[in-house]
BALOMAR-825931 format. One line per 2 residues: number of its first residue (from 0); their letters; for each residue z, x, y of C-alpha. Coordinates in pm, whole numbers. Example, Ala and Ser with C-alpha at 12.3 -4.5 7.8 and 13.67 -1.06 7.14 Angstrom:
# BALOMAR-825931
0 = AS = 780,1230,-450  714,1367,-106
***
This chain:
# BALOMAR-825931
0 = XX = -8069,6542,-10756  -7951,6470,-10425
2 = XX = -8279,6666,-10266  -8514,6431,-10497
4 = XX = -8315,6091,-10341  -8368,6252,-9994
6 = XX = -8760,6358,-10039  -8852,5995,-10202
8 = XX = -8660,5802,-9914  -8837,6022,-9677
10 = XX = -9190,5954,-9811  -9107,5620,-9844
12 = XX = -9057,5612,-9445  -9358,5709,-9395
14 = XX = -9529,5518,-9710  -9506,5234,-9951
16 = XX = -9191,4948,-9937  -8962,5157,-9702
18 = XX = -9204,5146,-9440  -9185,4780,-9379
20 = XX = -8792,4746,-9382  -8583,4867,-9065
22 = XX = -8500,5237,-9055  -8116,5178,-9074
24 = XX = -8167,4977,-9392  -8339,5238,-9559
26 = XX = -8080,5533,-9513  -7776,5247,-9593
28 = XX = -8012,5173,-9921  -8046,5575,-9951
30 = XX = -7673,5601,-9904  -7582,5287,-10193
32 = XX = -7832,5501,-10437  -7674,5845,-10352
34 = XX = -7277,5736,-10372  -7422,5541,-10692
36 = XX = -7550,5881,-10829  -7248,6080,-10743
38 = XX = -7015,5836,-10942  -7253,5844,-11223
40 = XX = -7248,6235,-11227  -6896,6212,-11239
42 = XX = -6859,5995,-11486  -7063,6198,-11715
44 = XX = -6914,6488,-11644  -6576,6349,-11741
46 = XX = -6700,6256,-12112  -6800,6589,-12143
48 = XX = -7208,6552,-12194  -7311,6786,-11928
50 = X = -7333,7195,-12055
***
């Protein structure tokens, strides 16, 4: 999951919205969605849903 985040914010650097906001602001947004992720996947995992 974490490879998918990483390969969309890197063609967004090159393409679409990313590409008009500052570098930095794009891997602080990247890091926001990946902490959000990780705390979702934990979450999860802790009710049990995941096989």
């Amino acid at each position: 999951m974490i490879a998918l985040v990483a390969a969309f914010a890197l063609l967004g650097l090159f393409t679409g919205t990313v590409a008009h906001i500052p570098p930095a602001a794009s891997v602080a947004a990247g890091g926001v969605i990946a902490c959000w992720l990780a705390v979702v996947a934990v979450r999860e995992r802790r009710r049990g849903l995941w096989w």
